[in-house]
Every structure is written in C-alpha cells, then in structure tokens.
GUNUFI-576940 format. One record per residue: residue number from 1; z, y, x of N, C-alpha, C in turn. Coordinates in nm, 2 decimals, decimal comma. Each point is the difference from the previous one (the first is absolute). Last residue first. Layout:
BEGIN
<node NUM <Z Y X> <Z Y X> <Z Y X>>
...
//
This chain:
BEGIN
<node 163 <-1,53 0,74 1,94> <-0,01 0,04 -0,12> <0,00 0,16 -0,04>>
<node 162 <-0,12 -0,31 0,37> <0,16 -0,04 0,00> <0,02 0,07 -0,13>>
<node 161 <-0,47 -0,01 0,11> <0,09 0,10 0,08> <0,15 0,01 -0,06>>
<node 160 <-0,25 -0,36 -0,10> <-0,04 0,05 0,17> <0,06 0,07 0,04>>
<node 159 <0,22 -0,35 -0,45> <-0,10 0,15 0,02> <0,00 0,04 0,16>>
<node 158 <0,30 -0,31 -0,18> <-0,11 -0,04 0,03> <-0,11 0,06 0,02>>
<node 157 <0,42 0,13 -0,15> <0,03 -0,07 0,14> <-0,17 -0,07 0,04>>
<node 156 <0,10 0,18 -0,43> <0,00 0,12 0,08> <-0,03 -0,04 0,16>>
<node 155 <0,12 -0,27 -0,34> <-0,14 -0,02 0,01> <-0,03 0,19 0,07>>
<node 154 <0,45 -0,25 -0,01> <-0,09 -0,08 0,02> <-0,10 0,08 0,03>>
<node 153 <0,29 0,26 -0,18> <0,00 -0,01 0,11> <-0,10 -0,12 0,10>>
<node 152 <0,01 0,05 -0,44> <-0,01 0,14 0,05> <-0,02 0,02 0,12>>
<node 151 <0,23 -0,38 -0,24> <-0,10 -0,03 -0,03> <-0,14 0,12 0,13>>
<node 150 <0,49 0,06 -0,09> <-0,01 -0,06 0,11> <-0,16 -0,04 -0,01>>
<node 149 <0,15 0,27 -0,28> <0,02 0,07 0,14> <-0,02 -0,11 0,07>>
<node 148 <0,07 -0,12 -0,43> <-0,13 0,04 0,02> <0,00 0,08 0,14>>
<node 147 <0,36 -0,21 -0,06> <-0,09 -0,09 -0,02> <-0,17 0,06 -0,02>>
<node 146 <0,44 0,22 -0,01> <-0,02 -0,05 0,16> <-0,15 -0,13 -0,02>>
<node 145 <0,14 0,27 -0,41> <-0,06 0,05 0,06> <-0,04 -0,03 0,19>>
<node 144 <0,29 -0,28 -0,36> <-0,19 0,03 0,01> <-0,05 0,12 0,07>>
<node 143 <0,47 -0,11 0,07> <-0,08 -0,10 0,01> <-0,13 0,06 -0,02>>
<node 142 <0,26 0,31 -0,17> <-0,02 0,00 0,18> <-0,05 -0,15 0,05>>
<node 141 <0,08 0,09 -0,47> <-0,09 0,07 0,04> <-0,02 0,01 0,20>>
<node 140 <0,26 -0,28 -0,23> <-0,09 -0,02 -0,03> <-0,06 0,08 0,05>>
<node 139 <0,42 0,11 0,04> <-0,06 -0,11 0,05> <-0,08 -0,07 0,00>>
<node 138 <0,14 0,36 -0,27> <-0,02 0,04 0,14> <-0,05 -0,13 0,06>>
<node 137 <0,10 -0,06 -0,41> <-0,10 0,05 0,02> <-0,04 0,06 0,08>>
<node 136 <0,44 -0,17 -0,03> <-0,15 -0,14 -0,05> <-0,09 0,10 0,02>>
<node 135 <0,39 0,21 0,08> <0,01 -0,11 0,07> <-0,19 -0,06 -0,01>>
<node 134 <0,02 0,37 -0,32> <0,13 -0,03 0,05> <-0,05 -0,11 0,15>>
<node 133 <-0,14 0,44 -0,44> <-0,05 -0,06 0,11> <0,12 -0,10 0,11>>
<node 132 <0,01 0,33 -0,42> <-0,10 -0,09 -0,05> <-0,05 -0,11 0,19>>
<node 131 <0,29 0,36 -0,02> <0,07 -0,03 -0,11> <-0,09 -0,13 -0,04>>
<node 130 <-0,12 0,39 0,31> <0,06 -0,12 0,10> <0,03 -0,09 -0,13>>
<node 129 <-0,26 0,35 -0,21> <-0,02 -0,13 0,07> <0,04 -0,06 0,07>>
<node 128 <0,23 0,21 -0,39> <-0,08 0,04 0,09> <-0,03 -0,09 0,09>>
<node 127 <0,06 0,06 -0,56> <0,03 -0,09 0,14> <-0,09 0,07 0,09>>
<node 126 <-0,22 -0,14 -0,43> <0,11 0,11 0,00> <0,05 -0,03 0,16>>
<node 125 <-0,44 -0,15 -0,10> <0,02 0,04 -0,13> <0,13 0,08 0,02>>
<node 124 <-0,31 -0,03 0,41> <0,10 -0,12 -0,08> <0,03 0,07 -0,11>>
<node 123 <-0,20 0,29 0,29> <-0,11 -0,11 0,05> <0,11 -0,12 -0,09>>
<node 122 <0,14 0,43 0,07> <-0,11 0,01 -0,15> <-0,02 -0,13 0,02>>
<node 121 <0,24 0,18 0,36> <0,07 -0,06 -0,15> <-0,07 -0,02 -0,09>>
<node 120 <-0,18 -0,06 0,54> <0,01 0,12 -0,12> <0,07 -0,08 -0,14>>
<node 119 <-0,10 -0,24 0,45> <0,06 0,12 0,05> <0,01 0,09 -0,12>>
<node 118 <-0,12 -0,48 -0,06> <0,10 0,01 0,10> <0,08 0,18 0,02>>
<node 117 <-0,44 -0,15 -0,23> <0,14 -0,01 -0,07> <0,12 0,03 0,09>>
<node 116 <-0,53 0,02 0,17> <0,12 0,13 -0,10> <0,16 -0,02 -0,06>>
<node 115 <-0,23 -0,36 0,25> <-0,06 0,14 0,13> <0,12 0,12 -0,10>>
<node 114 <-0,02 -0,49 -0,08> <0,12 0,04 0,06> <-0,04 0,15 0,03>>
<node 113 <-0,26 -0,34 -0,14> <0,10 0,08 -0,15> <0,09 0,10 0,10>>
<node 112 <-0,34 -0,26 0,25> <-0,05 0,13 -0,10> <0,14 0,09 -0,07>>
<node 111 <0,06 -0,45 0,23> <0,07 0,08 0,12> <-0,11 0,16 -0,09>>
<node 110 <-0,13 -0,40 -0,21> <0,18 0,00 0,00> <0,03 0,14 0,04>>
<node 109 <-0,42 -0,16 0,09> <0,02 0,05 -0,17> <0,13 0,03 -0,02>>
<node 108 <-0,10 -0,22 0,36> <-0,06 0,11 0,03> <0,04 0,13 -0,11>>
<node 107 <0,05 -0,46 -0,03> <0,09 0,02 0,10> <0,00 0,14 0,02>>
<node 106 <-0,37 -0,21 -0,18> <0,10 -0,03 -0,10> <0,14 0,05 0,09>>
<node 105 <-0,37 -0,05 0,28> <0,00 0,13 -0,10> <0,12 0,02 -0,10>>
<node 104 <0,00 -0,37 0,32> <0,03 0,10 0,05> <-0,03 0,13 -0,12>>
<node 103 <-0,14 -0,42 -0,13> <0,14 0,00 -0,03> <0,07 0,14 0,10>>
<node 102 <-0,50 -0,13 0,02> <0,04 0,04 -0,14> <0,17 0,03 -0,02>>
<node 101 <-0,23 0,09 0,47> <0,07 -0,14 -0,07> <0,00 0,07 -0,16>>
<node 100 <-0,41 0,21 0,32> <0,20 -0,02 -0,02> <0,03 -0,09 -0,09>>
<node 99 <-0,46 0,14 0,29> <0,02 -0,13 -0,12> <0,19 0,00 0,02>>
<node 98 <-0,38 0,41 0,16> <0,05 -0,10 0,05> <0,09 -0,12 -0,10>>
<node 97 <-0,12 0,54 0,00> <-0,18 -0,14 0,03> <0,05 -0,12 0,07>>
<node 96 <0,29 0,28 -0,30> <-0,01 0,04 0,13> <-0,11 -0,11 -0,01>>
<node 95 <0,20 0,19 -0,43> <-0,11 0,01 0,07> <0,01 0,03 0,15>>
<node 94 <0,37 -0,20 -0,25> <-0,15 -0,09 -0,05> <-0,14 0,10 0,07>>
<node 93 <0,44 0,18 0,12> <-0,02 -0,15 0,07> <-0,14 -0,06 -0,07>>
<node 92 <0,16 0,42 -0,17> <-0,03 0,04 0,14> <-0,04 -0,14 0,08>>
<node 91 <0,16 0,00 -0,44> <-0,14 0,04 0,02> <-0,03 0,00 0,12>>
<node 90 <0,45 -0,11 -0,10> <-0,10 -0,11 -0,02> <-0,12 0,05 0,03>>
<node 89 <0,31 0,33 0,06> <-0,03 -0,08 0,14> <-0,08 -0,15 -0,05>>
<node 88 <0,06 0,49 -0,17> <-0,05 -0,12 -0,05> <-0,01 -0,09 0,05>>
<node 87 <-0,06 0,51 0,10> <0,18 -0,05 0,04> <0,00 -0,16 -0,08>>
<node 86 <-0,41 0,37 0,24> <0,09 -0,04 -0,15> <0,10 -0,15 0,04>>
<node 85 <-0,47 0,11 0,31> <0,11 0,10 -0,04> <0,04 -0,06 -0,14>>
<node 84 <-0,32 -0,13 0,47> <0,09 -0,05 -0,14> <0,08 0,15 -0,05>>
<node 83 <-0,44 -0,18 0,36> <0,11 0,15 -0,04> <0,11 -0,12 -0,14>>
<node 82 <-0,30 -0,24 0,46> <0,00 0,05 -0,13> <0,09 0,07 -0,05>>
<node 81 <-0,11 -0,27 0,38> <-0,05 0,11 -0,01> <-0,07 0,11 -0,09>>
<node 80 <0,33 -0,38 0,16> <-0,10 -0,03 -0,04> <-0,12 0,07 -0,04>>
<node 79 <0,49 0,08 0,12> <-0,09 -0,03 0,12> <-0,12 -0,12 -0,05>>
<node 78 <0,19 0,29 -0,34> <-0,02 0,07 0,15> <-0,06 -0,04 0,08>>
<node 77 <0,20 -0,24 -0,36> <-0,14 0,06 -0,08> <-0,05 0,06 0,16>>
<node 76 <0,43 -0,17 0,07> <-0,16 -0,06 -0,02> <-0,10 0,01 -0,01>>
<node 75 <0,40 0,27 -0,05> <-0,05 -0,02 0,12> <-0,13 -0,10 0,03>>
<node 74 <0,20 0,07 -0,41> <-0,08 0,12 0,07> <-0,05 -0,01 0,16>>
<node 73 <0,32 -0,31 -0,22> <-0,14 -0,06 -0,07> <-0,09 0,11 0,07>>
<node 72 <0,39 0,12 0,10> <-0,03 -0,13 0,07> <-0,14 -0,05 -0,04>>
<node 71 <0,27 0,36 -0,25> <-0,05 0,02 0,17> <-0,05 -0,08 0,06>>
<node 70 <0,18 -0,14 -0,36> <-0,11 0,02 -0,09> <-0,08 0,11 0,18>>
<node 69 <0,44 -0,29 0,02> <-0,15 -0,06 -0,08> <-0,11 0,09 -0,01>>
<node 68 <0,40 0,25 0,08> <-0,04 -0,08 0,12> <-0,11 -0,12 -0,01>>
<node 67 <0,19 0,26 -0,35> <-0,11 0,08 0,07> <-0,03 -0,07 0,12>>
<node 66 <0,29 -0,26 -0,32> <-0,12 0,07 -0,01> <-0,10 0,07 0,05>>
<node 65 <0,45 -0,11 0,15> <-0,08 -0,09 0,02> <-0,14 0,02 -0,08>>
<node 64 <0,30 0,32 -0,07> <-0,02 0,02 0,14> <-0,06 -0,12 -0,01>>
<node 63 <0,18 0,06 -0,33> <-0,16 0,05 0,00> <0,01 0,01 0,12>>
<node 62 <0,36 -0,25 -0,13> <-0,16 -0,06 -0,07> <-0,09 0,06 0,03>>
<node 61 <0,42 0,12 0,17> <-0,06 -0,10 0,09> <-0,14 0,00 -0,05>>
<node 60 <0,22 0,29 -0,27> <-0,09 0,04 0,17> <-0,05 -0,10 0,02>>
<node 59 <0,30 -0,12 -0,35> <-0,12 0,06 -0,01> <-0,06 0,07 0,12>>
<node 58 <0,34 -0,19 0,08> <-0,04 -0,07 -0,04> <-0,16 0,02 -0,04>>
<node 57 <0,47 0,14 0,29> <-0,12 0,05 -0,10> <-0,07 -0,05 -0,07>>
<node 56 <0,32 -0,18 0,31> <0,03 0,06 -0,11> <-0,09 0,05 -0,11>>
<node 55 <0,07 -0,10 0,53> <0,07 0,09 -0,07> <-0,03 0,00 -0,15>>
<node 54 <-0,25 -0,32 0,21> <0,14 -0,03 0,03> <0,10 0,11 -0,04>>
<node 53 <-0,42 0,08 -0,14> <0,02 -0,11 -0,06> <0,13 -0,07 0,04>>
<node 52 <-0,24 0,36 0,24> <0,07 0,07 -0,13> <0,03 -0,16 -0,07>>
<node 51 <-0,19 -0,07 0,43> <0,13 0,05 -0,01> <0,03 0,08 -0,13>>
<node 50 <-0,41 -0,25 0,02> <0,17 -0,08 0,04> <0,05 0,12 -0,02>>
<node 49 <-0,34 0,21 -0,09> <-0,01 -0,10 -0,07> <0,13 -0,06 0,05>>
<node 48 <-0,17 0,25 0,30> <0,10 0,06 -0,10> <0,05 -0,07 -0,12>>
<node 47 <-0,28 -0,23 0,29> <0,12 0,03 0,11> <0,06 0,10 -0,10>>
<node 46 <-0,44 -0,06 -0,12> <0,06 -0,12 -0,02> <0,17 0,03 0,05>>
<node 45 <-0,26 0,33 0,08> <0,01 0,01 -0,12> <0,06 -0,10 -0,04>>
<node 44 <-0,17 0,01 0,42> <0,12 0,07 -0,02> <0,04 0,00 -0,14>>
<node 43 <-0,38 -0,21 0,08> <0,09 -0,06 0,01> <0,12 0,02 0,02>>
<node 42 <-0,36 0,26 -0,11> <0,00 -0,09 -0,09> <0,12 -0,11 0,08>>
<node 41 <-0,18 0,35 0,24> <0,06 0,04 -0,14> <0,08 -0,09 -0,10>>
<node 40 <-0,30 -0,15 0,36> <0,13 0,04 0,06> <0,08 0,08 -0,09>>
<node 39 <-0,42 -0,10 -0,14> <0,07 -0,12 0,00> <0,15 0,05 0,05>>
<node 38 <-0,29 0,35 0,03> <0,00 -0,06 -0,16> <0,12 -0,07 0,00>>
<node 37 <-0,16 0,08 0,39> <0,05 0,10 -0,02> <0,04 -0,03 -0,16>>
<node 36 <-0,31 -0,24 0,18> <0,11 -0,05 0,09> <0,10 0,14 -0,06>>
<node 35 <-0,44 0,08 -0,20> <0,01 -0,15 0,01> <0,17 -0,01 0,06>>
<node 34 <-0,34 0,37 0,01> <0,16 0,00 -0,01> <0,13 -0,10 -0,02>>
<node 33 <-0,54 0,15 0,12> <0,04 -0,06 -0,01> <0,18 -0,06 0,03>>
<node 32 <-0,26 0,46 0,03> <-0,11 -0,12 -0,07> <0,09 -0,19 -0,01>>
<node 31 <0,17 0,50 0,16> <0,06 -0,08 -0,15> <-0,13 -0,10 -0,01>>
<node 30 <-0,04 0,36 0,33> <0,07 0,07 -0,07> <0,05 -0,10 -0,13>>
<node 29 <-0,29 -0,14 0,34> <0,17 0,03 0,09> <0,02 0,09 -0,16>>
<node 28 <-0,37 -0,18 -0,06> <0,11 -0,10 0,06> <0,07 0,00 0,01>>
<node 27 <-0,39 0,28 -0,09> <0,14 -0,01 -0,10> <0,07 -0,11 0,02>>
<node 26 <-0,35 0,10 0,28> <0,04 0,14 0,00> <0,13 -0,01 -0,11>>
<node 25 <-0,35 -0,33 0,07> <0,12 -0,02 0,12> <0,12 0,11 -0,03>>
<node 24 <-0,21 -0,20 -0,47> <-0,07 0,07 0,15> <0,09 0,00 0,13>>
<node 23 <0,02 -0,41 -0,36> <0,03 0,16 -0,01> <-0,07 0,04 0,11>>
<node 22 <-0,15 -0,36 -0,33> <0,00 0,01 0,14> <0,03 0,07 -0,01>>
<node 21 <0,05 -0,15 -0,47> <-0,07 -0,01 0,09> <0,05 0,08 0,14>>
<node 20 <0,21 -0,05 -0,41> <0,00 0,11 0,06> <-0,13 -0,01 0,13>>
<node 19 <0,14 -0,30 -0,53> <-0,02 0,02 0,14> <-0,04 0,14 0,05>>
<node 18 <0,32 -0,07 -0,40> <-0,13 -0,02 0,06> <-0,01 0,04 0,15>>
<node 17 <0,28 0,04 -0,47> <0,06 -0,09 0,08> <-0,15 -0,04 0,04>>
<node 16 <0,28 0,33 -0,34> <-0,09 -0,01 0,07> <0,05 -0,10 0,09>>
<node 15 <0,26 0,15 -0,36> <-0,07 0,09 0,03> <-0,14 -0,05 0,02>>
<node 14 <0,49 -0,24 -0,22> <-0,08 -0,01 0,14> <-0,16 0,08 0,02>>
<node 13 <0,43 0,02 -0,31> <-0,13 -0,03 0,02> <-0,03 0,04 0,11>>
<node 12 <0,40 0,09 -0,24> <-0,01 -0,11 0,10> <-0,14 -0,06 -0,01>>
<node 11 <0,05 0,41 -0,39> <0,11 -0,04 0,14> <-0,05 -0,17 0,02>>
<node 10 <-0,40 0,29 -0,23> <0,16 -0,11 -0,04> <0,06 0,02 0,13>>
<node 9 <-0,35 0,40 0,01> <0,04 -0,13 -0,01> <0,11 -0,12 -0,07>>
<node 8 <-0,33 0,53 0,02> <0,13 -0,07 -0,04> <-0,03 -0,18 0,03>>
<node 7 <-0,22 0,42 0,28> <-0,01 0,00 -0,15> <0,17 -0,14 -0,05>>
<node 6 <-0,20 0,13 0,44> <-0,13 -0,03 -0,04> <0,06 -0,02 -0,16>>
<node 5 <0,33 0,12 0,30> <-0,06 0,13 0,04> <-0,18 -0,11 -0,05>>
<node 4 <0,46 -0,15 -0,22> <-0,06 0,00 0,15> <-0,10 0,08 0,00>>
<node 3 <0,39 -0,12 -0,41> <-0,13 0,09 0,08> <-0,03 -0,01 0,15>>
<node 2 <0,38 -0,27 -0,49> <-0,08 0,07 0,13> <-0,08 0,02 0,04>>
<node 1 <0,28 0,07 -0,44> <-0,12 -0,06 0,05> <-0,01 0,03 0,15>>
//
C-alpha cells in the first residue's frame, strides 16, 4: 500500500490541484512562480525521449516522454496560478480552467501507462520492461507528448507574465 505523509492513497492520483492565489513579493524569488523552469524541464525531457528511442530504449523513450507531458501540464497549472501535484497527466489536463481537446486527453491516457510499467518488472505479468516496449510505442509516445507540450506552450504564450 502506498503512504503519503496524510495517510494512504491509490498510486497515480492526482493529490491536489488549486488555486494559489497572489504570491507575496517575499516568495517570488524563492519559487513563486516556476512556470518556465517546469517547461524547460519538460522539453529536455522531450530531447531524452528522442535520443533513448534512436539508441534503442524504448521503454525510457516512453517514460521520458511521459514526464515531459506531465512537467508540461505543471507548468501550466504554474503559470496559472495553480499547484498541481501527481503524475495523471489526463487529470492534470481536465483540471486546468481551460477547454482541452477531448482527443488530446485520450492521448494523455496513453503517455499514464507509461509512468510505472516502463521502469519496474512487476508492472507486466512476466518480462522485463525494455521486453514489452518497441519502435511503435516510443513513437507514439513522443508524438503525443510534443502535442501536448505544444498545446502548453500555446497558452503559456499568452499569459502577461510570459508564464
């Protein structure tokens, strides 16, 4: 069972996801808004994503394109001025105060399976996970995740203070 320091949760739940209202000036500089820092995460993440997929890995690729989705979606929550935590990149997109493509979630849903299976033997019935991962699903997964990074990028782009 897993434990968080408020008692037991299901794995890949998304925690919390609320407004932070107006930070003070005094917590600016220490992280109020990490927005661009997130993203820039998120698209290196993209960039490990290719390269384990041209070397091979496959399963990386997948979760590396995962976290790079799901950093990305964080960044949002960010420069919106909202906390996100948990690794659910569908959830993390249906609650942004903004209208995502039904078929971007479903996309979304994809780049989930990838957070635990990819990295632990337990996560597939026998077989280790490079074993279960090839060509096709690297490739998918780095498509959808440039798709919601790109979406990310959009409406980050629109934001005053650049996000």
């Amino acid at each position: 069972m897993l434990m968080n320091r408020r008692g037991a949760n299901p794995p890949l739940r998304v925690l919390s996801c609320r407004s932070t209202g107006p930070m003070p000036q005094a917590t600016a500089r220490q992280g109020m808004n990490r927005s661009q820092d997130w993203f820039a995460q998120a698209r290196r993440d993209l960039e490990q994503a290719q390269d384990s997929r041209a070397a091979g890995r496959h399963e990386w690729a997948c979760f590396a394109a995962q976290q790079a989705a799901e950093k990305a979606v964080k960044a949002l929550h960010l420069a919106l001025g909202q906390e996100a935590w948990g690794h659910v990149i569908s959830t993390l997109l249906e609650e942004l105060p903004l209208t995502v493509p039904p078929a971007l979630i479903d996309k979304a849903r994809v780049l989930d399976n990838f957070y635990i299976a990819t990295r632990y033997a337990n996560g597939h019935p026998a077989g280790a996970p490079y074993e279960h991962y090839g060509s096709i699903q690297s490739e998918q997964a780095i498509a959808y995740a440039s798709e919601i990074l790109d979406l990310v990028r959009a409406e980050m782009a629109t934001r005053p203070s650049g996000g």
